[in-house]
C-alpha positions as CSV (number, residue, x, y, z in Angstrom):
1,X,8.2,-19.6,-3.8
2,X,9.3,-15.5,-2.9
3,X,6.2,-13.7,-2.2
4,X,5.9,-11.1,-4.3
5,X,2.3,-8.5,-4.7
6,X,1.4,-5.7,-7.0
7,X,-0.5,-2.7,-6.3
8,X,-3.0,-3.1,-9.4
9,X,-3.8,0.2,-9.2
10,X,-3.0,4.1,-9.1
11,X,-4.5,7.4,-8.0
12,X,-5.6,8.0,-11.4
13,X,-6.5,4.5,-12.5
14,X,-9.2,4.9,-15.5
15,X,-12.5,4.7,-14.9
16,X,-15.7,3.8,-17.3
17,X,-15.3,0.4,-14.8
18,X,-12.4,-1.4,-16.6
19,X,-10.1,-2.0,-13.9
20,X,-11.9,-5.6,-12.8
21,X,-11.9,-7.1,-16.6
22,X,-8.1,-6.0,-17.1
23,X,-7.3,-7.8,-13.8
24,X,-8.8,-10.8,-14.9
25,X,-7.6,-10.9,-18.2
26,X,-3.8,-9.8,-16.9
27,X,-3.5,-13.2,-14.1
28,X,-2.0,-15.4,-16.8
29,X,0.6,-12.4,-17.5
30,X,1.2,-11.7,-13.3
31,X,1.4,-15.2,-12.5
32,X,4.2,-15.7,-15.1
33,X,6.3,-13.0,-13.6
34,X,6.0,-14.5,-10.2
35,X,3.0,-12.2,-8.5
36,X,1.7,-14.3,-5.8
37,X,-0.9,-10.7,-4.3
38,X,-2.9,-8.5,-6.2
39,X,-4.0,-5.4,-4.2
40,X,-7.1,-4.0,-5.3
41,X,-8.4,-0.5,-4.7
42,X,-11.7,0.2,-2.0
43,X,-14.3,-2.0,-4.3
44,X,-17.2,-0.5,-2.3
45,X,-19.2,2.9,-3.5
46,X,-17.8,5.9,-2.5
47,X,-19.5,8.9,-2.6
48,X,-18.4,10.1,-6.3
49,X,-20.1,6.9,-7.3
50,X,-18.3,5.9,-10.7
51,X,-15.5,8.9,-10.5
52,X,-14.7,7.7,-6.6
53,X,-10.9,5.8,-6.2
54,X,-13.1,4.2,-3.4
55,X,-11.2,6.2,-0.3
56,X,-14.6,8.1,0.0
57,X,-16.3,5.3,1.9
58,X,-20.3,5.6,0.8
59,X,-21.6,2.3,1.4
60,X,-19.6,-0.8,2.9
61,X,-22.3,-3.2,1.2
62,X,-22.6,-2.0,-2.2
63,X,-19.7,-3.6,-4.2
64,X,-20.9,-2.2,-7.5
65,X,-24.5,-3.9,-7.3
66,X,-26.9,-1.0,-6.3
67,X,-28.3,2.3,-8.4
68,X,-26.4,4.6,-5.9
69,X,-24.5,7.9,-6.2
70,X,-25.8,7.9,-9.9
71,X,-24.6,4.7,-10.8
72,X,-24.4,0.5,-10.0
73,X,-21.1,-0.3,-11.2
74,X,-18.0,1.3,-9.1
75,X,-14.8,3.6,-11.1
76,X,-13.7,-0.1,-11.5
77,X,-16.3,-2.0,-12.5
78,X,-19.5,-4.3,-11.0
79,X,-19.7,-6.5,-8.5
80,X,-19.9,-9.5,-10.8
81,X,-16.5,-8.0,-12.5
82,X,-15.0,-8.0,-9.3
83,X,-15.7,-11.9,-8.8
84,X,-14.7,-12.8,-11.6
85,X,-11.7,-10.6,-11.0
86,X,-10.4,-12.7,-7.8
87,X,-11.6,-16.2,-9.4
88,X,-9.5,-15.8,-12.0
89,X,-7.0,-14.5,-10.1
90,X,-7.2,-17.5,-7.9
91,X,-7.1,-20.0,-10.7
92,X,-3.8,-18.8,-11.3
93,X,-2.8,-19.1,-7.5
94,X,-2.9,-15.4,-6.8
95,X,-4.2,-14.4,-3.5
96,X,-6.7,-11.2,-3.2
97,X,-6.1,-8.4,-0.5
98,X,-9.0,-5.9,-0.3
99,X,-8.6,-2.6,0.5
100,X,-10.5,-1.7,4.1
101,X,-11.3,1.7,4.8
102,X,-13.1,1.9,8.1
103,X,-12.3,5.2,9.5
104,X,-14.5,7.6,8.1
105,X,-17.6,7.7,5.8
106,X,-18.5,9.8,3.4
107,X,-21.8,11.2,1.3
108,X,-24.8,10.9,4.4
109,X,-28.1,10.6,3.0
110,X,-29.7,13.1,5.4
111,X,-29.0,16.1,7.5
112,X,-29.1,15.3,11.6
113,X,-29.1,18.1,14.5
114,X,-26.6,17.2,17.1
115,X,-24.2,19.1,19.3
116,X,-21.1,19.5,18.6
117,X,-17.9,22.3,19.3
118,X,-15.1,23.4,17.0
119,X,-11.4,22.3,17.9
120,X,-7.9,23.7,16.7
121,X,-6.8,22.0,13.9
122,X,-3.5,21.9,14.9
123,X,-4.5,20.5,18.1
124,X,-7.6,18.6,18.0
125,X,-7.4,18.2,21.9
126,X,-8.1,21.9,22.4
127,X,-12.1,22.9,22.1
128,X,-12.0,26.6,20.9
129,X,-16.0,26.8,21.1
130,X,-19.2,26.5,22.8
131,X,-21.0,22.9,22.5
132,X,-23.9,24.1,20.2
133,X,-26.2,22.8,17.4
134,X,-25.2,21.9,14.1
135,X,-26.6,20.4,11.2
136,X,-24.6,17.8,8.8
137,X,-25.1,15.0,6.4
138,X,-24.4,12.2,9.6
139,X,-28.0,9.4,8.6
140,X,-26.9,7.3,5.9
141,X,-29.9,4.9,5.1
142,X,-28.8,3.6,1.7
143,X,-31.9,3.8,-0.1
144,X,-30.7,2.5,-3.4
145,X,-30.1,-0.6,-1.6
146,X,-33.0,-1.0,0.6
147,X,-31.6,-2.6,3.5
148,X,-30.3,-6.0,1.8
149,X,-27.3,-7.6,3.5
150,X,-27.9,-5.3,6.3
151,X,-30.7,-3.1,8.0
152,X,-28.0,-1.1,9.8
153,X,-28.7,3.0,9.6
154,X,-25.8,5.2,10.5
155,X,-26.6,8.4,12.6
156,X,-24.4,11.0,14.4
157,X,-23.5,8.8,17.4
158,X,-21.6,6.8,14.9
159,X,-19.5,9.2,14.9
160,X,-16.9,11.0,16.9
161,X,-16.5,14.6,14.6
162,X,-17.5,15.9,10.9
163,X,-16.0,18.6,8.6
164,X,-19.2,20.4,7.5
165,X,-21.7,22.1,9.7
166,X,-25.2,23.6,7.3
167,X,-24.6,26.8,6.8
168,X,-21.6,27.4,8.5
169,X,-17.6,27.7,7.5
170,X,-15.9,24.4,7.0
171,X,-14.1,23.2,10.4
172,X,-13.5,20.2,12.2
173,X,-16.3,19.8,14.6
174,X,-16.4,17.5,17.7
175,X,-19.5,15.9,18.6
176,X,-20.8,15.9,22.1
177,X,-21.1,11.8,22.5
178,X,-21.4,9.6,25.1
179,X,-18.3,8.0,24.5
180,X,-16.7,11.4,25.9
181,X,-15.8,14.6,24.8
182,X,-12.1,13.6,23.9
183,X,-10.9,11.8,20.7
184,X,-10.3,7.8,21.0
185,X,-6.4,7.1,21.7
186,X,-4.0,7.2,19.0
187,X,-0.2,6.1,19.2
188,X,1.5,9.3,18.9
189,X,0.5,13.2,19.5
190,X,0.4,14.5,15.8
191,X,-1.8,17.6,15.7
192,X,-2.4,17.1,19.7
193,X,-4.6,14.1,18.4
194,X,-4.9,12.8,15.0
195,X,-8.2,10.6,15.0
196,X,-9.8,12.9,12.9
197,X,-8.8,12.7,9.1
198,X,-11.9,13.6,6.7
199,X,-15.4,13.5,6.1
200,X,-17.7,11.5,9.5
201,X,-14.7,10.6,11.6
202,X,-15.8,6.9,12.9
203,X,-16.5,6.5,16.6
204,X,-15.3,3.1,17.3
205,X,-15.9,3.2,21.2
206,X,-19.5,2.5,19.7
207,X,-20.5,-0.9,20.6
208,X,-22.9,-1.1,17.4
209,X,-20.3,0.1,15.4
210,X,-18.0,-2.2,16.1
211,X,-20.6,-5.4,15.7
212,X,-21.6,-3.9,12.4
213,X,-18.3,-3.5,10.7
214,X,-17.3,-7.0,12.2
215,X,-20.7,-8.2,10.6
216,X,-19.5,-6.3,7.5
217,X,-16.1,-8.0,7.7
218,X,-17.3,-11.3,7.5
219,X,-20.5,-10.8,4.6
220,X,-17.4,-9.2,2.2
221,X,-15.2,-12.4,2.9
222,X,-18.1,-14.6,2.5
223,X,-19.0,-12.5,-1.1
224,X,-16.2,-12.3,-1.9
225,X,-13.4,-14.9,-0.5
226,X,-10.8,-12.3,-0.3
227,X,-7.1,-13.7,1.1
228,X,-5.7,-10.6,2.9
229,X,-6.7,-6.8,3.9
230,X,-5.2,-3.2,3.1
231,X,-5.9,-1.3,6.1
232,X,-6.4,2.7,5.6
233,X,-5.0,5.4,7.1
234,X,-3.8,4.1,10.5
235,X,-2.6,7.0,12.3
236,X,-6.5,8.3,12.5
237,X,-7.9,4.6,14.2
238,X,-8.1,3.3,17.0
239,X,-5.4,0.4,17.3
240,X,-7.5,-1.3,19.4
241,X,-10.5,-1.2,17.2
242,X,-8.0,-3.1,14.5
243,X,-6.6,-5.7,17.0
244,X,-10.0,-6.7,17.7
245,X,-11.7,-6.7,14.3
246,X,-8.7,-8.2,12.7
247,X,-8.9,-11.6,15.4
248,X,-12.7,-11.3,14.4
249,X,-12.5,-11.7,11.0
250,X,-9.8,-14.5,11.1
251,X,-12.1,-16.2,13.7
252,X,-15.5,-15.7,11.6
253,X,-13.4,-16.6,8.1
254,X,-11.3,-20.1,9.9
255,X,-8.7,-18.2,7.3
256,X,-5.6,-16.7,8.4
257,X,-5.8,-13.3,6.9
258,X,-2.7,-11.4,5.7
259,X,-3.4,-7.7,6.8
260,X,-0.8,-4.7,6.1
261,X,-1.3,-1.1,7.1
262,X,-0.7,1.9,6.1
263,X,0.7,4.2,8.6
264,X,2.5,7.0,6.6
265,X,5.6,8.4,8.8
266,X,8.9,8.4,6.5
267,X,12.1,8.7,8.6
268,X,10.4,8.0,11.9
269,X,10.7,3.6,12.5
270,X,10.3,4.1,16.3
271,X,6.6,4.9,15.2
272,X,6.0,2.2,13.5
273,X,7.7,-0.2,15.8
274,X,5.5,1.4,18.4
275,X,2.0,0.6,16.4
276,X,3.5,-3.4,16.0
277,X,3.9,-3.5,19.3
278,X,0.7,-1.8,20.3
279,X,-1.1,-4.1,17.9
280,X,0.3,-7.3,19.4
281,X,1.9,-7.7,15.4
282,X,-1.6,-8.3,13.9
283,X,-0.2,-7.2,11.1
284,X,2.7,-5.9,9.1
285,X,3.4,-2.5,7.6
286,X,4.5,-0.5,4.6
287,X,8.1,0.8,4.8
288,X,7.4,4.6,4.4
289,X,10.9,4.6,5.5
290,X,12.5,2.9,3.6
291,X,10.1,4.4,0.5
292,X,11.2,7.9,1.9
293,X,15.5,6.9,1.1
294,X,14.7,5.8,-2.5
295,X,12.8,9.0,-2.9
296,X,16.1,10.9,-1.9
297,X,18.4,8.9,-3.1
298,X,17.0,10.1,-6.3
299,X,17.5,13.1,-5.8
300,X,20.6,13.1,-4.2
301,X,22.4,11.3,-7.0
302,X,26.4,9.9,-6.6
303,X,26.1,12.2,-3.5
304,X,23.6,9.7,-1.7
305,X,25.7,7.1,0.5
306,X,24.3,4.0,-0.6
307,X,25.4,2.1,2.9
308,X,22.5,4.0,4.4
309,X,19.4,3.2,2.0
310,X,18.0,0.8,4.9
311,X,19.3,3.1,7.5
312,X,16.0,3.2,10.0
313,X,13.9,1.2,8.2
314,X,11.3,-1.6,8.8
315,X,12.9,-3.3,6.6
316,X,15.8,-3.7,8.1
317,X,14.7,-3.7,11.8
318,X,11.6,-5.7,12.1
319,X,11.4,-7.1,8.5
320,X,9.0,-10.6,9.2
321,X,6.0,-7.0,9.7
322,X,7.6,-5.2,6.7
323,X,5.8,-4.3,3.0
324,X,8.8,-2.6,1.0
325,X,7.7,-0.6,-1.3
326,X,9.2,2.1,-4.2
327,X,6.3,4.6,-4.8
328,X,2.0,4.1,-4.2
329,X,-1.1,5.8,-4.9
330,X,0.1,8.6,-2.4
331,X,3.2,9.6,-3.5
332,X,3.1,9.4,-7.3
333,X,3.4,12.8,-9.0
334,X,0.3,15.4,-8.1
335,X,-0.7,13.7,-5.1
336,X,-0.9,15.4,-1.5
337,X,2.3,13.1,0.1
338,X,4.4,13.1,-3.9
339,X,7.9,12.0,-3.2
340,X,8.3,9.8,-6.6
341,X,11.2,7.7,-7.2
342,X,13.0,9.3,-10.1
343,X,12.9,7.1,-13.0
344,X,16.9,6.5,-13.4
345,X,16.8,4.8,-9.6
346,X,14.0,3.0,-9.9
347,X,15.5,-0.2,-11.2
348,X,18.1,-0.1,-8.0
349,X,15.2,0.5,-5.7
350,X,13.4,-2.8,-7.6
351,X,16.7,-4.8,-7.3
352,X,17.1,-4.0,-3.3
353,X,13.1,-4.9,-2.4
354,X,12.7,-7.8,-5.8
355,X,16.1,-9.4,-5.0
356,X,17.0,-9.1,-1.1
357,X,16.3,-11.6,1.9
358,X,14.1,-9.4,4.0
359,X,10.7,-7.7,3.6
360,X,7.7,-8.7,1.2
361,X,8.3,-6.3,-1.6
362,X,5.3,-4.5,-3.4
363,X,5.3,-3.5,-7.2
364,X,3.5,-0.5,-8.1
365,X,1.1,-0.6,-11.3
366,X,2.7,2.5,-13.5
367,X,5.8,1.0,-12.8
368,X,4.5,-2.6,-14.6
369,X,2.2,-1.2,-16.6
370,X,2.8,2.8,-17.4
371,X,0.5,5.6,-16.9
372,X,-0.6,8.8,-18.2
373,X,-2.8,11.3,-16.2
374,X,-3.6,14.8,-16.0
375,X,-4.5,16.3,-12.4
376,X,-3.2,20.0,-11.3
377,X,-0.6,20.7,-9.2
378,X,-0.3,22.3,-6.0
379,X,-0.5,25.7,-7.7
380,X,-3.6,24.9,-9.4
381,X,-1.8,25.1,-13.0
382,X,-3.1,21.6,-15.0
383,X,0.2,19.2,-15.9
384,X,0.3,15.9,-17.7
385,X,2.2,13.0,-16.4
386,X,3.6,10.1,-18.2
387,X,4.9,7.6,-16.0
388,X,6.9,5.0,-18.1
389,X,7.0,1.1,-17.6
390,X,10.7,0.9,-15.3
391,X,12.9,-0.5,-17.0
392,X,14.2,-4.3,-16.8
393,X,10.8,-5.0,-14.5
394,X,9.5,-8.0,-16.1
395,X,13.4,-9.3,-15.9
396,X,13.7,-8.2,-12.0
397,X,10.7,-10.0,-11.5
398,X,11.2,-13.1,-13.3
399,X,15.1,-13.4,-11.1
400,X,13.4,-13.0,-7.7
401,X,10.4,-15.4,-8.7
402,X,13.9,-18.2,-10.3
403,X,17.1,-17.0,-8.5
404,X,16.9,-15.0,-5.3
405,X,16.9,-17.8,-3.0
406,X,19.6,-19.3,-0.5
407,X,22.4,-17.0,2.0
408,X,23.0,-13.5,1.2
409,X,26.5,-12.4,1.0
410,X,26.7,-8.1,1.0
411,X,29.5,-6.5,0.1
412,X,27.8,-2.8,0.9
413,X,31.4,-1.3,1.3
414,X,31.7,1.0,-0.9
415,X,29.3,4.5,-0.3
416,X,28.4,4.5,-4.3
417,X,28.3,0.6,-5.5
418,X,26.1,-2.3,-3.2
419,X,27.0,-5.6,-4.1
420,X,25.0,-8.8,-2.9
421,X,25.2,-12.6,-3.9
422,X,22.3,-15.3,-3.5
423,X,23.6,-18.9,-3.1
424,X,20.2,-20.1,-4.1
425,X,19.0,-23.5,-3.0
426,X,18.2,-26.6,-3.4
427,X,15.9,-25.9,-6.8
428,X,16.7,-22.9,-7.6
429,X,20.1,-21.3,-8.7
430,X,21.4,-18.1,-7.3
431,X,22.5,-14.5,-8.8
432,X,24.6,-11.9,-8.3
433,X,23.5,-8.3,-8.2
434,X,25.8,-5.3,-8.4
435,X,24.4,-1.6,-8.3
436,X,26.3,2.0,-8.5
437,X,24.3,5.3,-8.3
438,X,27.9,6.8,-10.1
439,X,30.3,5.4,-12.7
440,X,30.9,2.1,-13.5
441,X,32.5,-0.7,-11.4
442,X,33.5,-4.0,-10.8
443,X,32.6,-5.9,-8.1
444,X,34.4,-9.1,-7.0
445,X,31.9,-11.3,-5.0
446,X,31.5,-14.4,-3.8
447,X,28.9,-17.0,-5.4
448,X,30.3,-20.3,-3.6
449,X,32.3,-23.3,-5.0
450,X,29.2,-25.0,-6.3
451,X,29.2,-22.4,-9.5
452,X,33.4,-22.8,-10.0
453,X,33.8,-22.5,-13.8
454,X,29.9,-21.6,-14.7
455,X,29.6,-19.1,-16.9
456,X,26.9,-15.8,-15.9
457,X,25.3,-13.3,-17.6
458,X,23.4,-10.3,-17.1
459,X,19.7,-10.9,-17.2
460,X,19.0,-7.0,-17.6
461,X,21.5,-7.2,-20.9
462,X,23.1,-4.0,-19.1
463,X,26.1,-5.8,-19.7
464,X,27.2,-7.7,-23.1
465,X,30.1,-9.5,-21.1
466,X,30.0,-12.7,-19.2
467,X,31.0,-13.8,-15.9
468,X,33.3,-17.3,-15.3
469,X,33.6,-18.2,-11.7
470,X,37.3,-18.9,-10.5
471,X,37.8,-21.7,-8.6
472,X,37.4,-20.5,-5.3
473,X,33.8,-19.7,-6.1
474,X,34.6,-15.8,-6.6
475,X,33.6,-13.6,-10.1
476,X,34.3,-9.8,-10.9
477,X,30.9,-8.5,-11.5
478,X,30.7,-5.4,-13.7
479,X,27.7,-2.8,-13.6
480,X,27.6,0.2,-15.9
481,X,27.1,4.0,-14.2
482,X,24.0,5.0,-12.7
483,X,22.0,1.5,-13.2
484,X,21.6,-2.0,-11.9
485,X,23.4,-5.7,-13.7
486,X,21.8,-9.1,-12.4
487,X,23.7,-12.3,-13.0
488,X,22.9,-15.6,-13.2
489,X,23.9,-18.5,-14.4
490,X,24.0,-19.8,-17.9
């Protein structure tokens, strides 16, 4: 069967700790449609307790089961929610990935006096002051929990900088460690050095560090019996910390782990090629790339070349380490990174990840579900966002899981209509899909001798019409302006 997963979640996801019971009451619904991975949100307590998205590490151990940060459960729900989440989930043969956020902490329980100099935050390699004392919230002792699971304390040489100094102006701060004065090495010189992100910047050079959050690794898959990982915010770790913890926790686990990661660089594959490769391809990616061309495609409308939509992207290149996706938590509208997929394009960007050979294509929850958020906007002026169910999902979803099987004929020739047939296989029957991003069109393609006098019709009802194959295994496929037809056999 095609792997397909879901993102079951958004940026504004509701709270009041509902997320876990409507995950476990939607499997029967995913399974149906063909979702074979659910992708939760951090499960852990952040330090906004039950307002957190979870991206605010707190505490690694407390999955919604300890009276911290003013409350037990997490945004999403409590620990016994989010069991009964994943078991049901893996009644209906859905595997689990967690969501792993490892490079920074947030919410210390107690102030620490260590020394530490300010850098340029443009370039973090230059030091633009004295090594001096400062004051900030680096002890985290997790009270509420009281050392259960783990009697590890976090202090300041767990970390390598900090954003707030007692008393002082907010700046990025680099502590004077015995790991060195320098941050640990990154792939690529963004901001001179881009380990630090937000909040405690990790030190992973720290041996105790690194046994704790491989101890960690192991306790959450033993809780939990999670089948893959989410990895944060890769550009600001340490790919060797990753390489290592990842060939831990498949070691400790006997389970081999599906791990994707996100590292966020749109139009730029040769860095993302270059963090396989320096990983050794532990693990696959998400296609910012290829997330990037929807994005402006658009935008661009009938002046978009369609030939190029996989132009330098994973996808394409390396697509056996590639997660396509069409939009995410990060670039849905009021986010810091919004580049959303306009809503007319959004069933051609579904058709090219649900219904193509290559990649492991990710849905996104609004566009399964629908949304509605308020947030403000870069200008600080409040909007409200309605972000409606795309259209024909259930139906794109349903042909990948029955009908995009077997060789891949393209007929990408023409700069405003792609064209592609699926012979399908030995159980499963193929499709035909035909896209335009301008008028309509008709598309002669080739389906193979095997469907010679079959009738097809459009799944997406687009097109009233149906399709008889001549007999030289060849049909004109129509597709009305601006939109997406799928055809398959009657």
């Amino acid at each position: 069967m095609n792997q397909t997963m879901i993102q079951f979640f958004h940026w504004y996801s509701e709270g009041n700790g509902k997320l876990w019971k409507e995950a476990e009451k939607q499997a029967p619904y995913l399974s149906e449609l063909g979702i074979t991975s659910v992708w939760f949100p951090p499960a852990y307590k952040g330090t906004d307790g039950p307002n957190s998205v979870g991206y605010d590490a707190y505490d690694l151990f407390d999955l919604g089961e300890f009276d911290q940060k003013n409350s037990i459960p997490t945004k999403y729900g409590t620990k016994k929610d989010y069991i009964n989440a994943i078991n049901a989930l893996h009644k209906k043969n859905i595997s689990v990935i967690v969501d792993i956020v490892l490079g920074h902490k947030a919410g210390g329980d107690e102030l620490e006096t260590f020394k530490a100099a300010k850098v340029d935050e443009n370039n973090r390699e230059k030091i633009i002051s004295e090594f001096t004392d400062i004051q900030s919230y680096t002890k985290f002792t997790f009270p509420g929990r009281d050392k259960k699971y783990s009697d590890f304390e976090w202090n300041f040489t767990c970390f390598s900088g900090v954003d707030y100094a007692e008393g002082k102006e907010s700046h990025i701060y680099k502590i004077q460690s015995e790991y060195g004065n320098d941050w640990e090495e990154m792939i690529d010189d963004e901001k001179g050095n881009y380990d630090y992100l937000m909040f405690n910047d990790v030190e992973h050079r720290n041996p105790h560090v690194r046994e704790e959050l491989n101890n960690w690794a192991k306790w959450y898959f033993d809780e939990t019996n999670f089948d893959g990982v989410r990895l944060d915010a890769l550009k600001h770790i340490s790919f060797d910390f990753y390489k290592e913890w990842l060939t831990m926790l498949r070691s400790n686990s006997g389970k081999n782990i599906f791990a994707v990661g996100e590292y966020w660089a749109p139009g730029q594959l040769n860095l993302l090629q270059k963090y396989i490769d320096a990983t050794e391809g532990c693990m696959s990616l998400f296609d910012s790339s290829l997330q990037n061309n929807f994005h402006t495609a658009s935008k661009e409308g009938d002046a978009y070349d369609m030939r190029r939509i996989f132009d330098m992207t994973l996808t394409d290149a390396n697509p056996e380490h590639s997660v396509s996706l069409v939009d995410n938590h990060d670039t849905q509208p009021l986010q810091d990174l919004e580049a959303p997929v306009e809503s007319w394009f959004k069933p051609l960007a579904y058709a090219l990840i649900l219904l193509r050979e290559k990649g492991y294509p990710c849905v996104f929850y609004p566009d399964l579900f629908g949304a509605h958020y308020k947030d403000n906007d870069r200008e600080g002026n409040e909007q409200e966002i309605f972000l409606d169910k795309v259209d024909g999902i259930d139906e794109l979803l349903k042909a990948r899981k029955e009908n995009a099987y077997g060789i891949q004929k393209d007929y990408f020739e023409d700069a405003n209509c792609l064209g592609w047939t699926r012979e399908g296989d030995d159980e499963h029957e193929g499709c035909a899909v035909v896209l335009s991003n301008k008028e309509a069109y008709e598309k002669p393609m080739e389906m193979g001798e095997r469907y010679k006098g079959r009738s097809f019709y459009d799944v997406l009802k687009r097109s009233e019409e149906k399709v008889t194959i001549d007999e030289n295994g060849w049909g004109n496929f129509p597709v009305p302006a601006g939109n997406v037809s799928v055809w398959i056999p009657e």
